[in-house]
VEXMI-20050 format. One line per field, with one value per residue (C-alpha): chain; x, y, z. Coordinates in steps of 0.25 Angstrom, whole numbers, always signed. Example, Ala and Ser with C-alpha at 12.3 -4.5 7.8 and 13.67 -1.06 7.14 Angstrom:
VEXMI-20050
ronu c(A, A)
X c(+49, +55)
Y c(-18, -4)
Z c(+31, +29)
This chain:
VEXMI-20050
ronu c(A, A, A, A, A, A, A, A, A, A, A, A, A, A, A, A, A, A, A, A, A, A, A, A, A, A, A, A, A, A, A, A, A, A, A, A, A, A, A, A, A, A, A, A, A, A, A, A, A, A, A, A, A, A, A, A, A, A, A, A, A, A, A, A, A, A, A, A, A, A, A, A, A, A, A, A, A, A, A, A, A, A, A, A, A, A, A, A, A, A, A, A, A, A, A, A, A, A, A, A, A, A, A, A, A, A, A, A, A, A, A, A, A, A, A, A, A, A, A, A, A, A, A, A, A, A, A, A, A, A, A, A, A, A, A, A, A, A, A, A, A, A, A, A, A, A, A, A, A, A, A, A, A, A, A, A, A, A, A, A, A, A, A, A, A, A, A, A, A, A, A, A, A, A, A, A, A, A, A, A, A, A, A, A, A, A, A, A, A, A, A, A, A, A, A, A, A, A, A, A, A, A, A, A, A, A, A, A, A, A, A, A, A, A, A, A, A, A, A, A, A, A, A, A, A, A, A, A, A, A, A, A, A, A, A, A, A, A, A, A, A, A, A, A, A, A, A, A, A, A, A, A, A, A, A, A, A, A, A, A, A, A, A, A, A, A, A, A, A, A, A, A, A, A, A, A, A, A, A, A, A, A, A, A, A, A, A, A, A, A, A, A, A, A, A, A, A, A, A, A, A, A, A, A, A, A, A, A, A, A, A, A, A, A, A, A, A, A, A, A, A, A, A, A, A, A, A, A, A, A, A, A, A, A, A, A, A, A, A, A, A, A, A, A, A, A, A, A, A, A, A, A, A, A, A, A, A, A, A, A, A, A, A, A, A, A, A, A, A, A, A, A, A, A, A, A, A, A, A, A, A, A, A, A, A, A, A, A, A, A, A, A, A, A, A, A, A, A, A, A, A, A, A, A, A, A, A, A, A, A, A, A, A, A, A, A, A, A, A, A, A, A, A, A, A, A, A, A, A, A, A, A, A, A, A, A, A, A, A, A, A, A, A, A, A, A, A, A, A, A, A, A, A, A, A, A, A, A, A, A, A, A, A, A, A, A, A, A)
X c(+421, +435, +445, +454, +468, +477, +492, +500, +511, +526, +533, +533, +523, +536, +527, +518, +520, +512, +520, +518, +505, +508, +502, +493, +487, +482, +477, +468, +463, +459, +453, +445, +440, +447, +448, +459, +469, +482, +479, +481, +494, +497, +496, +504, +515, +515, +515, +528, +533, +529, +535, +550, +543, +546, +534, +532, +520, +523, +526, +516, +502, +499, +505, +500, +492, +504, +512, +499, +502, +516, +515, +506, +515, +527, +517, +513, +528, +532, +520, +523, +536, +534, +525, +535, +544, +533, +531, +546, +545, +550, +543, +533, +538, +532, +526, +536, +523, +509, +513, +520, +508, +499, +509, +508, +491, +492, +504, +496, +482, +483, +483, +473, +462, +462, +462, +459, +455, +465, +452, +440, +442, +438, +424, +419, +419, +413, +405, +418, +423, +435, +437, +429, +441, +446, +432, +430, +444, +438, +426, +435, +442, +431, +425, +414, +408, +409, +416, +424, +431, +433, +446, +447, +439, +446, +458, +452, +446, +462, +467, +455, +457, +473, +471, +480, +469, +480, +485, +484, +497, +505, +517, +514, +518, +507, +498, +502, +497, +483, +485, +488, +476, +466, +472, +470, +456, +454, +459, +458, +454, +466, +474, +468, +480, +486, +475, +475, +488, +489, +479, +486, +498, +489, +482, +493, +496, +510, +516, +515, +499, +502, +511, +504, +490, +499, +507, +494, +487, +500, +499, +483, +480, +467, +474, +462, +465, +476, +472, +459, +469, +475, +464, +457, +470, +472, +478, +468, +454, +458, +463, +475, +468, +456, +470, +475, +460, +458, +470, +465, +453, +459, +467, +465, +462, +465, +477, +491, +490, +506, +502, +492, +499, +511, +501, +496, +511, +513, +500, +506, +518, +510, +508, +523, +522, +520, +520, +518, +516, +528, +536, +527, +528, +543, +543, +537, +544, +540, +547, +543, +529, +530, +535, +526, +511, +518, +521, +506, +503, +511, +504, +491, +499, +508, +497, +488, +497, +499, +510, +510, +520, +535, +548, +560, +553, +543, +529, +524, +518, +530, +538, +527, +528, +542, +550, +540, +552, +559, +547, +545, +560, +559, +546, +555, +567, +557, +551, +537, +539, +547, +550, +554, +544, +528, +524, +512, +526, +526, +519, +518, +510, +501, +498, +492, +486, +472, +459, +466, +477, +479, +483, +472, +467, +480, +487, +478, +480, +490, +498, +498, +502, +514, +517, +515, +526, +535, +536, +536, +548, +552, +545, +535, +543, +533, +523, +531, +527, +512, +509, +503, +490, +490, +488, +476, +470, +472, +466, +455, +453, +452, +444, +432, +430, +428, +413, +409, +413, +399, +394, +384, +383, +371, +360, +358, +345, +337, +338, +352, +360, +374, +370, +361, +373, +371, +356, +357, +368, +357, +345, +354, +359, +345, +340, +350, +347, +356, +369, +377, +372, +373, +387, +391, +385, +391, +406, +409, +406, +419, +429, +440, +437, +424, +420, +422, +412, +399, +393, +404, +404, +391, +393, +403, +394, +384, +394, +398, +385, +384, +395, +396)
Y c(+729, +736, +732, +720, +725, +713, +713, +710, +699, +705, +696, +690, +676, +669, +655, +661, +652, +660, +667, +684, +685, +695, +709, +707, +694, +698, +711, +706, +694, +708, +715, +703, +702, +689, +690, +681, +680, +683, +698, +699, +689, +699, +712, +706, +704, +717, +724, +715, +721, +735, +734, +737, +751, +762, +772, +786, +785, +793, +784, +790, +791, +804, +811, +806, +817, +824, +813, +816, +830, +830, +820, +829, +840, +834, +828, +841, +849, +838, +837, +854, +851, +842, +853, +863, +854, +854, +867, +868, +860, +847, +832, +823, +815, +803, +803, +803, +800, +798, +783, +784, +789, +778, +766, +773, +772, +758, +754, +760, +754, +742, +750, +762, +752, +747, +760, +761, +747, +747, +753, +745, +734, +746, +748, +735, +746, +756, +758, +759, +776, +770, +767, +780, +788, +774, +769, +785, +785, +772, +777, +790, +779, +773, +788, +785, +779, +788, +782, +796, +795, +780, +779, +766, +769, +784, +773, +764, +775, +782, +768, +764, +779, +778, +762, +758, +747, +735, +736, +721, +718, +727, +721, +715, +727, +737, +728, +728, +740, +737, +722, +728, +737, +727, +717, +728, +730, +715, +713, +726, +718, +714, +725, +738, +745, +743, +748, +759, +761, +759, +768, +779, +779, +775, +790, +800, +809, +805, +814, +803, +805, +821, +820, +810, +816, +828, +820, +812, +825, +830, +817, +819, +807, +810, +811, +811, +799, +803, +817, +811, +806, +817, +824, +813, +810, +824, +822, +832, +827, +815, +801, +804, +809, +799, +788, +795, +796, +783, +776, +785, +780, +766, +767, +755, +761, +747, +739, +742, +755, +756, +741, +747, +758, +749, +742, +755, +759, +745, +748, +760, +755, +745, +759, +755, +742, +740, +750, +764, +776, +780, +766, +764, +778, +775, +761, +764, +762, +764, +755, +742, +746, +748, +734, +729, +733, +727, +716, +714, +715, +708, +696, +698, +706, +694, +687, +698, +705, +703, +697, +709, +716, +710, +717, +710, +698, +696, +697, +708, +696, +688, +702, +704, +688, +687, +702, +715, +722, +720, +722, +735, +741, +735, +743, +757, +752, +751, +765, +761, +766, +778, +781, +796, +801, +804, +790, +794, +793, +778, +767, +758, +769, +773, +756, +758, +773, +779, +772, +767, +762, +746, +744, +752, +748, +738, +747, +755, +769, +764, +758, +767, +777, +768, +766, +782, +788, +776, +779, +794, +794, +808, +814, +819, +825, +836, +828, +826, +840, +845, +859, +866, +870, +855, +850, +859, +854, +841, +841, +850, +839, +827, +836, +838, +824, +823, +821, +831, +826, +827, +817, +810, +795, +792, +781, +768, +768, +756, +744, +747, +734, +743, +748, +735, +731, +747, +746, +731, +738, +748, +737, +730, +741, +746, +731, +732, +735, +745, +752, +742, +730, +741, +743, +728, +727, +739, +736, +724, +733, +743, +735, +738, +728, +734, +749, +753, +746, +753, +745, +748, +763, +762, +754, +765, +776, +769, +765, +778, +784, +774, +775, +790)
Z c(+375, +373, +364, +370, +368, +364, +364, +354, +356, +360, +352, +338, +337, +334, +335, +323, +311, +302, +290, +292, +284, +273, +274, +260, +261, +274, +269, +257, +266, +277, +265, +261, +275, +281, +294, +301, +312, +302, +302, +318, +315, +304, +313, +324, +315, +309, +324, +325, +311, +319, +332, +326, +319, +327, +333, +334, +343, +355, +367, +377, +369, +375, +366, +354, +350, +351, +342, +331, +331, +329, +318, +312, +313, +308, +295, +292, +292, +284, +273, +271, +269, +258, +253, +255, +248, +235, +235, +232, +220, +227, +221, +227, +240, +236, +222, +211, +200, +199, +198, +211, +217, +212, +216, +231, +231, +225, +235, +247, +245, +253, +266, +259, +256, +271, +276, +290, +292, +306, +312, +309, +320, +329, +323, +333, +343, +338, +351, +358, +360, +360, +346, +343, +335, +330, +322, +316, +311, +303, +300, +294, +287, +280, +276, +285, +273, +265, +251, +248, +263, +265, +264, +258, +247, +244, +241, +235, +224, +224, +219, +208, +203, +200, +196, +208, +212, +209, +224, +230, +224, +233, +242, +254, +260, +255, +264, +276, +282, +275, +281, +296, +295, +292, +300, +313, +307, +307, +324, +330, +342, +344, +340, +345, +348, +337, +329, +336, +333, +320, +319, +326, +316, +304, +305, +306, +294, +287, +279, +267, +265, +264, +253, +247, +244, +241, +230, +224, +223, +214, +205, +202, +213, +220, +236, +244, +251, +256, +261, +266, +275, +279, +283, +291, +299, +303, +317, +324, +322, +312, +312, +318, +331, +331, +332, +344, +350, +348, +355, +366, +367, +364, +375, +386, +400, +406, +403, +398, +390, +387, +379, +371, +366, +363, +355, +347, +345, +337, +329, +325, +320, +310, +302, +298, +292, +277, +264, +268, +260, +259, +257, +246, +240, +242, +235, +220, +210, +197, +186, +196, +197, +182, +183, +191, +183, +171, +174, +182, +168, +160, +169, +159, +146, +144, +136, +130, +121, +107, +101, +88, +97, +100, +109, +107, +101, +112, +113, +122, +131, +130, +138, +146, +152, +152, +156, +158, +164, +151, +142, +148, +147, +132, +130, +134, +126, +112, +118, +121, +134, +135, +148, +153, +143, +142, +144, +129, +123, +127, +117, +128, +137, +124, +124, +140, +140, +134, +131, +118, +123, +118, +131, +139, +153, +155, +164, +177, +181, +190, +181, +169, +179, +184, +169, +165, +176, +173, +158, +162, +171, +175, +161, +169, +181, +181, +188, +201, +206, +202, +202, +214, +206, +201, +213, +218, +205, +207, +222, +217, +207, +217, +227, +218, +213, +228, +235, +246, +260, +263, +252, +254, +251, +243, +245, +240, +230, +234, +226, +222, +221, +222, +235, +240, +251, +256, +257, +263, +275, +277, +280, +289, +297, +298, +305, +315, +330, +335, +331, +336, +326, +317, +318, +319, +305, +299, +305, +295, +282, +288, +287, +279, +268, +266, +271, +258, +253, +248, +259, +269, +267, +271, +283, +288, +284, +293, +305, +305, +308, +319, +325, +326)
């Protein structure tokens, strides 16, 4: 049965009484599986937002491969450029620290850890060639089950390793592309042409995810996700194609074809909406993310410090319950902190850092990083350029801790509790009368929310081999 193809209303729903549901309630209600009719309500007021953007789609969709090719081009001059640029001796784009690198993981991972969820409402048809190219590109997304390619859980790994796993916090605006992909996930139905569209800007290169891996690579940040990326949305044979072959085959051969592709159009702008890479690259700052992790913990530190050591009169917990701001300009003017200087001539760094620290295990990676490049300042300028060799040694470095492409995934031992769910999936698959009914049980276990799960990876590694 073909997709129906719905159309969205022209104008605003001015009789909606509803206030605009905000971008991170929806997405944690998404991720915890709720399904409800706000997420088609949000995704029609986000296609309002987008319908001012403008769009660089070609007009006739003809010349779309064309359209790939020349964004491809124009990518490329561009990234050597910047490399050109470095070569010369010029600075990072983007990263001015390691700490400004991390606040970019963190401040990206609402979108990161929904990765390709736009797709998964097309799985239902996966007996359809029609969505063909679309359903592989979500099986690519999800490693095809394998745990060192799912991109979810690539990410996932990136933040646990740099300590930047306090993300649920971000502004509303750091979810609203995560919340627009799971809600097209949730009502693809309804929305096919936007998914489709979305899908066609989602998965050209930018110039951003070039510079980036570049950049974390130079700051010892393992890049793989990133250039996992570039190297799957290679606009030949890559995500970048398959999205152009599938609007083809997508494409209605009764009805208004000029509506649907008006309709892809708008789905494409909904890559526009929210934080981007780049804006929050171009937002941190950081003395107020400094801020910020202080006084997250002065919420606990107000009532577990003793009262042996006083600033001003005051109790350490007393500063840290009335004015963190100022306790922290008093700590540099008494020189526990001395900024602009190696931060292990700091008391106050000497408290938080090493296994005898008094203060170990307060502060994450993440923040003693934050910390660490606050109290450095420009002391050590040398790290804004790394050494050509440095580099090599540091890809080498994140290449070898690496499993094979080819590696296999090893078998449950029977009467394992870990892996009960993984031998209890197996059972049911193997009681089911056809493919079919073995598909419709394995579709539940792809969703976003849970394909990379031990039992999800699985799942994918089995629909894959179905469905191809």
């Amino acid at each position: 049965m073909p997709m129906t193809l719905h159309r969205l209303p022209a104008a605003p729903r001015a009789a909606d009484p509803r206030p605009p549901q905000e971008s991170r309630e929806l997405y944690f209600a998404l991720l915890d599986g709720a399904s409800h009719e706000d997420a088609a309500h949000y995704l029609q007021d986000q296609l309002q937002r987008a319908a001012a953007l403008p769009c660089d789609l070609p007009d006739d969709p003809a010349a779309l491969d064309a359209w790939v090719r020349q964004r491809t081009e124009a990518v490329g001059r561009q990234y050597q450029a910047y490399l050109e640029q470095r070569r010369a001796g010029g600075a990072r784009r983007y990263f001015a620290s390691k700490a400004h690198a991390l606040h970019f993981l963190r401040g990206v991972a609402p979108t990161k850890l929904v990765d390709g969820a736009w797709l998964y409402g097309l799985l239902q048809r996966w007996d359809d060639g029609r969505f063909t190219a679309l359903i592989q590109t979500y099986l690519e997304e999800l490693g095809e089950g394998l745990p060192e390619k799912n991109h979810v859980v690539l990410y996932r790994k990136l933040l646990a390793s740099q300590g930047c796993d306090d993300w649920q916090q971000l502004d509303d605006e750091h979810f609203v592309q995560g919340a627009i992909q799971l809600a097209l996930a949730e009502h693809a139905e309804r929305f096919l042409p936007e998914v489709i569209g979305f899908n066609l800007g989602y998965e050209q290169l930018p110039l951003h995810l070039l510079i980036t891996s570049y950049e974390l690579t130079e700051l010892g940040i393992d890049p793989y996700y990133f250039t996992l990326h570039v190297t799957v949305d290679n606009a030949d044979n890559g995500h970048a194609h398959k999205a152009v072959q599938g609007l083809r085959a997508a494409w209605p051969q009764m009805g208004d074809g000029a509506a649907f592709y008006q309709r892809v159009r708008n789905g494409y702008r909904l890559n526009d909406l929210g934080a981007s890479t780049v804006s929050v690259i171009g937002d941190f700052d950081l003395s107020t993310e400094v801020q910020r992790i202080f006084e997250k913990k002065a919420a606990v530190g107000q009532f577990v410090h003793s009262d042996y050591c006083r600033f001003e009169g005051r109790t350490v917990n007393q500063w840290l319950a009335e004015d963190v701001e100022q306790f922290l300009a008093l700590l540099e003017t008494r020189g526990w902190i001395k900024r602009g200087h190696d931060p292990q001539e700091s008391r106050f760094w000497q408290l938080i850092v090493g296994e005898q620290a008094p203060m170990f295990g307060v502060f994450s990676t993440y923040e003693q990083q934050m910390i660490h490049d606050w109290i450095a300042g420009d002391w050590h300028a040398e790290g804004k350029r790394s050494p050509r060799g440095a580099l090599l040694k540091s890809q080498a470095r994140f290449n070898a801790r690496r499993p094979a492409a080819d590696a296999t995934v090893p078998q449950a031992p029977a009467g394992n509790d870990f892996d009960a769910e993984l031998q209890l999936l197996e059972q049911q698959l193997a009681r089911q009368p056809d493919r079919a009914a073995r598909m419709r049980l394995l579709l539940p276990l792809l969703t976003p929310q849970r394909h990379h799960s031990a039992a999800g990876l699985l799942a994918t590694r089995l629909f894959n081999g179905l469905f191809n």
